[in-house]
Every structure is written in C-alpha cells, then in structure tokens.
N, C-alpha and C positions, 0 to 999 in steps of 0.2 A: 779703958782708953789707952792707947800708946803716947806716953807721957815723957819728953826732955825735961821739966820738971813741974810741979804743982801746978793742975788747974790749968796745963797745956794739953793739948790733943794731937790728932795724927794730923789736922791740918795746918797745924803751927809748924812742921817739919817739912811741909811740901813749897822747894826750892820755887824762888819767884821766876816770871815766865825772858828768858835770856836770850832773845833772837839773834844778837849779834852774836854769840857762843857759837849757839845750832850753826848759824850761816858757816862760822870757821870751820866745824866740825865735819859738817857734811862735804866742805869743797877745800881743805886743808891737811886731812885728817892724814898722818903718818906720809907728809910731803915729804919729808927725809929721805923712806923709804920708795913711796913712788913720787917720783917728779911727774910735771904734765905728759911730758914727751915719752915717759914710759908706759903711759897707760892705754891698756891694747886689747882686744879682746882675741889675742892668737889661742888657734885651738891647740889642743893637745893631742901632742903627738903619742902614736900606740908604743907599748912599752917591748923593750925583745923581747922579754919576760913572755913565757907562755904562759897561758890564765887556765885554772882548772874549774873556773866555775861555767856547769853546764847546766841547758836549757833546761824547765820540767814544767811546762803548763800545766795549768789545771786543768780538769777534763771539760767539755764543753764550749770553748772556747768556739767564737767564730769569727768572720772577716769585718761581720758589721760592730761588733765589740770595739771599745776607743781602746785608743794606739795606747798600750804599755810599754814601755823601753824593754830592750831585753841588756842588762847591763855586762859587761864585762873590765877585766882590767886594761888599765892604759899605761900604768906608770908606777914605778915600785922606787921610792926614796931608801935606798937601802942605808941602814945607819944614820938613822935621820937623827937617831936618841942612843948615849950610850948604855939604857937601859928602856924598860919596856915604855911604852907610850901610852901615857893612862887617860888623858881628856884632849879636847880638842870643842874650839869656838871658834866662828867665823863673822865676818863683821859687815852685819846684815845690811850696811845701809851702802856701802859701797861696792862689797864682793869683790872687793880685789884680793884680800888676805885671809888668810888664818892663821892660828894660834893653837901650838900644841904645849900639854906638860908630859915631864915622864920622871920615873925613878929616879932618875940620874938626878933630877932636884932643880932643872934647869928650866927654861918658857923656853920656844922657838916661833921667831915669828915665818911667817913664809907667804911668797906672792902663788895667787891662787891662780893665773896663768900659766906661771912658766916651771911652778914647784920650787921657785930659788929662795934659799936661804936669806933672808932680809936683817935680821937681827937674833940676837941670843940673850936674856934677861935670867940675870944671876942674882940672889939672895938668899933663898929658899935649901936649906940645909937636908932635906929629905922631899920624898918624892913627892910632888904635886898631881894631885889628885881629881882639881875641879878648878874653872876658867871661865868666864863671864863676860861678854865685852859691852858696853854700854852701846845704844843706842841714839843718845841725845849728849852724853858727852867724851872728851878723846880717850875714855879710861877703860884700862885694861884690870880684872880683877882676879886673885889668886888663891884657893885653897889648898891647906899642904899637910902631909901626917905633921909634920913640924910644928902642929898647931894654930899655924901664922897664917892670918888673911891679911892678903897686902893688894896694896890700890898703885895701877900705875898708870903715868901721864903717858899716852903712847905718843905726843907731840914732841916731847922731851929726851924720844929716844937715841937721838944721837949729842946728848949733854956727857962733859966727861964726868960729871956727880952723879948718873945715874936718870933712872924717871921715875923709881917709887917714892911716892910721896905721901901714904898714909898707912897705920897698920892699925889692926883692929882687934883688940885684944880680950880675950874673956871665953873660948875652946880650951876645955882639957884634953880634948884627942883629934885626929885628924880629923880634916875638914872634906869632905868628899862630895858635897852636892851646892851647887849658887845659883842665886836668882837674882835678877834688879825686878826692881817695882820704879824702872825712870820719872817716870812722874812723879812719883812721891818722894822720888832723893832718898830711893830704899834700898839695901842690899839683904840679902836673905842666907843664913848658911847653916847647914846641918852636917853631923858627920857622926864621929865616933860615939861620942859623948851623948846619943840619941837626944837632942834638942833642938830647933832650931832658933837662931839669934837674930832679929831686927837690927840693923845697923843704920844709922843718918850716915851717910856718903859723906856728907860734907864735913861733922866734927866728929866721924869714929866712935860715937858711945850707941850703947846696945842700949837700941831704945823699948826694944818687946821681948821675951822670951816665950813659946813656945814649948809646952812640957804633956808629954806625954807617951810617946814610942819607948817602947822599949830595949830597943837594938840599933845598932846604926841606922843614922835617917841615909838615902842614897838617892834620893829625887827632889828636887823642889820644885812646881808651876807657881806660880803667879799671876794675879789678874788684877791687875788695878780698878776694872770696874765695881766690885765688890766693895772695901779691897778683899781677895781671897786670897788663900793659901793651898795648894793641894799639897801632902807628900806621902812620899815613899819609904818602908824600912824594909832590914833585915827582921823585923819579928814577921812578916807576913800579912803585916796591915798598911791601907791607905788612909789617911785622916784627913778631913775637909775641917779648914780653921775659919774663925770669923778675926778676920788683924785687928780689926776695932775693940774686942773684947777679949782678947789674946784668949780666947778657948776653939778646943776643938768640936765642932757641932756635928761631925760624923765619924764613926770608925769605921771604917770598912773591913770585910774578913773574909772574901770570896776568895783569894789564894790561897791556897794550902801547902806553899811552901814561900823563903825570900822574895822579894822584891828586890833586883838588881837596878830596875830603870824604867821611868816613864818618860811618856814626852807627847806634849799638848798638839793638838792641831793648827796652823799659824793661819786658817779661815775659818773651821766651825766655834761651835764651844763645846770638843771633846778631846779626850788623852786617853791615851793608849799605854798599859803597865805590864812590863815581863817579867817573870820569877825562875827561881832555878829549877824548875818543874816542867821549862818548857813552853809554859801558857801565855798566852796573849791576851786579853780584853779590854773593851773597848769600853768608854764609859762618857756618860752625856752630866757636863755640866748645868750647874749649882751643886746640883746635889749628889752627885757622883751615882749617875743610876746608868747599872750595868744593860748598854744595847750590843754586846756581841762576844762571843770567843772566837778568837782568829783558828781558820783551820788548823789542823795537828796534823804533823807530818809522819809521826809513830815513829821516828826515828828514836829507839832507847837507847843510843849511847849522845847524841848531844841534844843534854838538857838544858844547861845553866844560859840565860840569856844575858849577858851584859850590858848590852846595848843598844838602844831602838832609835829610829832616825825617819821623819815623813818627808818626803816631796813635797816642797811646799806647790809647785805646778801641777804634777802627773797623783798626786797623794798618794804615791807610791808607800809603803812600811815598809823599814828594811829594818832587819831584828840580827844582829850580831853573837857570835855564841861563845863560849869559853874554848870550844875545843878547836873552834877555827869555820862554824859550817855557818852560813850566808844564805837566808830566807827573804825575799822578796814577797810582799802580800797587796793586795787592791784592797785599801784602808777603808771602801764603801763594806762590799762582801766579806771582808775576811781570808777570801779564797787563797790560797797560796799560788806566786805567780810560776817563779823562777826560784831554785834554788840549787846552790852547791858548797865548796871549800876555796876559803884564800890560801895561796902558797905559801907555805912555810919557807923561810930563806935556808939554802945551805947550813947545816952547823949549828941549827936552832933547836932547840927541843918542840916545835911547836909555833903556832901564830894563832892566841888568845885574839880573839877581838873584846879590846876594853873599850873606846869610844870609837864614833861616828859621825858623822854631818853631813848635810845636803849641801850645795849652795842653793844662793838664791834661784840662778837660771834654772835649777831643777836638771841642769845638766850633767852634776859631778857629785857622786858619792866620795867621801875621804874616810880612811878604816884607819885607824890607830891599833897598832897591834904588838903582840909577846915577844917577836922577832925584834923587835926597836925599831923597826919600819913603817911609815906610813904611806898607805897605796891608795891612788886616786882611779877610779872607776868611773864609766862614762857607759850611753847607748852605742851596742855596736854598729845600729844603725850610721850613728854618723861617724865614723871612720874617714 
C-alpha cells in the first residue's frame, strides 16, 4: 500500500473534494496573464516563413474517407529559448496557454493565440526537461537535470517573491518525464536515476517508489481508474505498475531498441510508444496488449523518435524525430498520412524536434525544437 505513515493507505492522501478552488481555477486561472477582455479566439496568422513540409498520402485514399488535416506551418517563434527547447504542456482546461522548458534553465509561459510571451519563471539552474500543469488546481510543475522538482502557483505569477512554492526532494539525476494522478493529490517523476517517485502534491514527501527500469525512465501515463501506472525507458522496456502494491505486474519487451516517448489516447484506453529504431505501436490497455504497428516509412536515415502527440479531435499521431523529419499517422490504421522536415533556422546546425502538443481545438500542433525555436502548425485548409 502507498503509505504517509503506519497503517495509512493511498486513500488517506486523496485531497478532500474543494469546489470553491475548481470554480476559481477554472474561471480565474492565470488572470494576470489573460484579463477578461483579452480573451479571444483570433486566428493565426500564416507565418512569411516558408514551410518545407510536403504532402505524402497514403496510397488508397478516397473522397469518402473523413476529413484528415493536411498540416502546415503558420508561425516560427524564432529564439523563443536561449538554448534548445526540450518539453512543452498546455493547459487543457482552458487552452489559452502553454508552457515551454529549455536548456537555458528557464519556463516560458506563452498565450496560445497570439504566441506572446506572458511570463518567464526562473529557479532552475540547468536545463528543464519535463512540465506538467494541473488540471484541478493553478499549479505549474517542473522537472530539471538539476535534480529539482519544483511546484508553482501559476496565480502568483506576477508576485514580486516569486510563485514557486513547493520543492520535492529525493532525484539523484535529472528529472525527465511527469505525470499528476489530480484526483489522488498525486505527482509522478521518473528520469535519470531509472525510478519513478510518488509524491503527495500537497506536503512534498515521496510517498511510493517504483523500482525496476534499468535506464532512464522517459514516459509516464497515468490512470487514476486503476490507480495505474504505464512507463517508458531507455533500456527498451514498457512496465505496467499496480500503485496500490507499488510493483510492476508487466514487462513489456516488444521494442528492440530505446523508448524515447509515449503518449495515452485522451478518449480510448490506448497509448502509443516510439523508439529510436523508428517504430511506433499501439497498445490496448490494462494490460498493455499490443493492437498495431504504425506503418514504416523505410526511411534509414531518420530513426530516433522523440516525440509523439494525438489529436485529441481528428486522432491524428504526430511522431517528431531527432533529425528534424515530421510524420503524421491515422491513429485508428496506422497508415502514415502526411509527412516531411521542419526548417532549421539560419545558423543552426539542425532543428531536433524534442517535444510536442496538440491543443485542445485539435486545431494547432506546437514543436519545440534544436534551433531554440518553437513553431506553431495548423490545417492549411483553414488559412
């Protein structure tokens, strides 16, 4: 059992029910940033930037087939980060914002309309690697090589003492991959140190550990129905945990190289894991039973995947790659839809794609990427 101490269980840590909170949260949340009068659904204008990502359907396609976006770019944030831009969370309950980390050590908040810089959140002494944002309450959460998992009031953000207000201590190496379990008042973090940590949100002690992986962990789902765990590492394995009895009750070992990244379905019970081999599959929860490999594009020079991102609307898969090349898939078939390359900025060696995100409209891809730039993609249709 997940124990704060003797003869407690995982339901003595589940935070009592706080509708006054929710209410503020949902219709308050980062007022600082946006006031009422700011709040706007203007579209996004195309960027002068030309886009190098070209069409490639799959073969057999026809008129009666549902509408797939064909995405392009719109908007290139040039030096958004003064170093590479490694995660990125957007904040699912109102879509107005996101949240980037990069090298440079820095958070960046930004309005998801208009791309404008909203805030800049300084603490974190080395690159931040992983970003979380609650659900149910105003809190921003942070994974960093530096170790440090830090918790921040994003209400607070224009206080002159700052808004982080909790840190969570007990990582010997960076922190790379977070999860909340909102309902249970749970945070989740795996990284360097191949373990993952149960944390109480509310008094910072590591209340489960997770031991098993043998290489960095680089993924974590959660599912509070359960409660489960799924994760991801560098040795090539996926593990299915039971949080109640803090063991792992599956290995998985169908990849045959890393695991860079999964990422859950936000309507079935299925998740989707990339390696640096290039492979995609698809896998049907409880028990992680493998229903699909994503078509192969035989492309032998970009293999390493980084990063995977679903429509939550069109359930589009969009799979990110080290070398820069941009694979769109129909997350039912497999089938690969659209693919190509993000542009590299002048004077760059390169544009890594490290993370990803939908919004909620299902309208706007976001790519965090090697250049320090982050670029916003959209259907060309709506132009």
């Amino acid at each position: 059992m997940i124990a704060t101490s003797a003869g407690t269980g995982i339901e003595d840590i589940i935070p009592p029910e706080d509708e006054l909170s929710d209410a503020m949260y949902r219709n308050a949340k980062l007022d600082f940033f946006f006031p009422v009068q700011q709040a706007t659904t203007t579209k996004n204008p195309p960027s002068p930037l030309p886009t190098s990502l070209d069409v490639s359907s799959s073969s057999g396609s026809s008129s009666s087939r549902k509408y797939q976006p064909q995405w392009k770019l719109l908007r290139t944030l040039v030096g958004a980060h003064q170093g590479w831009v490694r995660t990125v969370a957007i904040d699912e309950v109102t879509n107005q914002w996101f949240v980037t980390g990069s090298s440079d050590s820095t958070i960046k908040i930004w309005d998801l309309a208009s791309s404008q810089l909203k805030g800049t959140l300084t603490g974190h002494i080395m690159a931040v690697r992983s970003l979380a944002v609650s659900n149910k309450f105003p809190y921003l959460f942070s994974g960093s090589e530096d170790k440090t998992l830090r918790c921040w009031d994003m209400e607070r953000s224009n206080a002159p003492e700052g808004c982080q207000i909790r840190n969570y201590h007990g990582h010997v190496g960076g922190i790379y991959a977070l999860s909340l379990l909102d309902e249970l008042g749970l945070l989740l973090s795996g990284g360097r140190d191949a373990v993952v940590r149960v944390w109480d949100i509310r008094t910072s002690k590591e209340v489960a550990l997770l031991t098993g992986h043998t290489n960095d962990v680089t993924s974590i789902i959660s599912d509070v129905n359960e409660p489960q765990v799924i994760t991801s590492s560098m040795d090539g394995t996926i593990r299915v945990w039971d949080l109640r009895n803090q063991k792992s009750t599956l290995s998985v070992t169908q990849h045959s190289k890393s695991i860079r990244s999964m990422k859950a379905h936000p309507n079935e019970y299925t998740f989707v894991s990339g390696d640096s081999n290039g492979s995609i599959k698809q896998w049907l929860l409880p028990k992680a039973e493998l229903l699909n490999n994503f078509e192969n594009d035989n492309d032998e020079k970009s293999k390493i995947i980084n990063t995977l991102s679903i429509n939550p609307i069109t359930s589009t898969l969009f799979a990110g790659f080290d070398d820069g090349k941009m694979n769109f898939y129909d997350y039912t078939s497999g089938k690969l839809l659209q693919t190509g390359q993000t542009p590299s900025l002048p004077g760059s060696d390169g544009a890594a794609i490290y993370a990803s995100t939908f919004d909620m409209s299902g309208l706007r891809l976001i790519t965090c990427e090697g250049d320090k730039s982050i670029k916003v993609w959209g259907d060309a249709a709506n132009d």
